[in-house]
C-alpha positions in Angstrom: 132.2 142.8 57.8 133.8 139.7 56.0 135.4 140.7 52.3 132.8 138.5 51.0 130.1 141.3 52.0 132.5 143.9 50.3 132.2 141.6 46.8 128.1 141.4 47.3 128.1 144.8 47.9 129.6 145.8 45.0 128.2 143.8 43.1 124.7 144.8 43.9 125.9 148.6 43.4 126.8 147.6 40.0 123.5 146.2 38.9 121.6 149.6 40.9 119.3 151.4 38.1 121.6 154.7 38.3 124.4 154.8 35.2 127.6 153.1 36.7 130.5 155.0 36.3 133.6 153.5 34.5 135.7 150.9 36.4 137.9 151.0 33.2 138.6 155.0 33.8 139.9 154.7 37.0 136.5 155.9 38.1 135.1 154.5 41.6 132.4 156.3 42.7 128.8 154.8 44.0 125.8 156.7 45.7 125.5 156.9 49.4 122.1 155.9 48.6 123.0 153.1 47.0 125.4 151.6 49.8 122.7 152.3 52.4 120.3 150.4 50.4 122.8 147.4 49.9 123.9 147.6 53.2 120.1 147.1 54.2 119.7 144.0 52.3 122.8 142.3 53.4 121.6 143.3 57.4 118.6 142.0 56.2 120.1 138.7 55.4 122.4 138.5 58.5 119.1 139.1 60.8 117.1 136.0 58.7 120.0 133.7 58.9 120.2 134.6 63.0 116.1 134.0 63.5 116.8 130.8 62.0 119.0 130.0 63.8 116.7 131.1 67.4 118.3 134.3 67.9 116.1 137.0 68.9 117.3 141.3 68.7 115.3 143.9 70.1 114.4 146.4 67.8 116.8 149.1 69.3 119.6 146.4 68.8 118.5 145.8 65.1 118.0 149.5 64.2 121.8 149.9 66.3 123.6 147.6 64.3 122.1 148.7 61.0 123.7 152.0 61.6 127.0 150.2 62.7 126.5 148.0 59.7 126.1 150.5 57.0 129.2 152.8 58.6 131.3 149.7 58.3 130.3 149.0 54.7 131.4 152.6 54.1 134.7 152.0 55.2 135.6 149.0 53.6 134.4 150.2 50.5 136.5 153.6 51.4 139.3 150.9 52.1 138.8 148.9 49.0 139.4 152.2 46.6 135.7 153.7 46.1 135.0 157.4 46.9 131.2 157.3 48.4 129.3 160.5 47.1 126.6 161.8 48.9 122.7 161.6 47.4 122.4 165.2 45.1 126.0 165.2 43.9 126.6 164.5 40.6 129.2 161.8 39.5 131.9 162.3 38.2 135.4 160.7 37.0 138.5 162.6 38.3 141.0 162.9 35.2 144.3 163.6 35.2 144.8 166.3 32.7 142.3 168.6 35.1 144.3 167.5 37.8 148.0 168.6 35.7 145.9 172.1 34.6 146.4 173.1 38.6 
């Protein structure tokens, strides 16, 4: 996935309808949910742009590299500092005075 994705990606996380947590804090966390949807659109996109351009995917290919497509999203947004929560679990910042009450 190009760092270009990464930017979309987080930029479409940022505008998702669930409160964003605080950038400013230190605190980078985003929904699962919310990187799988994102992850759909931008697979979405990649699949237009290659029917345009005559290509042609079986569905098992498509459905194959939206798995591999969302995974890597995960890790570059892993890479790139963000802590992906899973769908149930509520976020939360991770301060340092908890962290110094150990």
């Amino acid at each position: 996935m190009r760092t270009v994705s990464v930017v979309i990606a987080c930029t479409i996380l940022s505008s998702s309808a669930a409160p964003s947590p605080s950038f400013a804090r230190g605190c980078r966390q985003v929904l699962e949910s919310d990187v799988k949807i994102t992850s759909m659109r931008l697979y979405a996109d990649i699949l237009a742009n290659a029917a345009r351009n005559g290509w042609n995917y079986t569905p098992e290919s498509i459905v194959s590299g939206s798995k591999r497509h969302f995974e890597e999203m995960k890790l570059q947004l892993n890479n790139a500092g963000y802590e992906i929560v899973p769908v149930g679990v509520r976020l939360y910042c991770k301060r340092s005075d908890k962290l110094a009450a150990r």
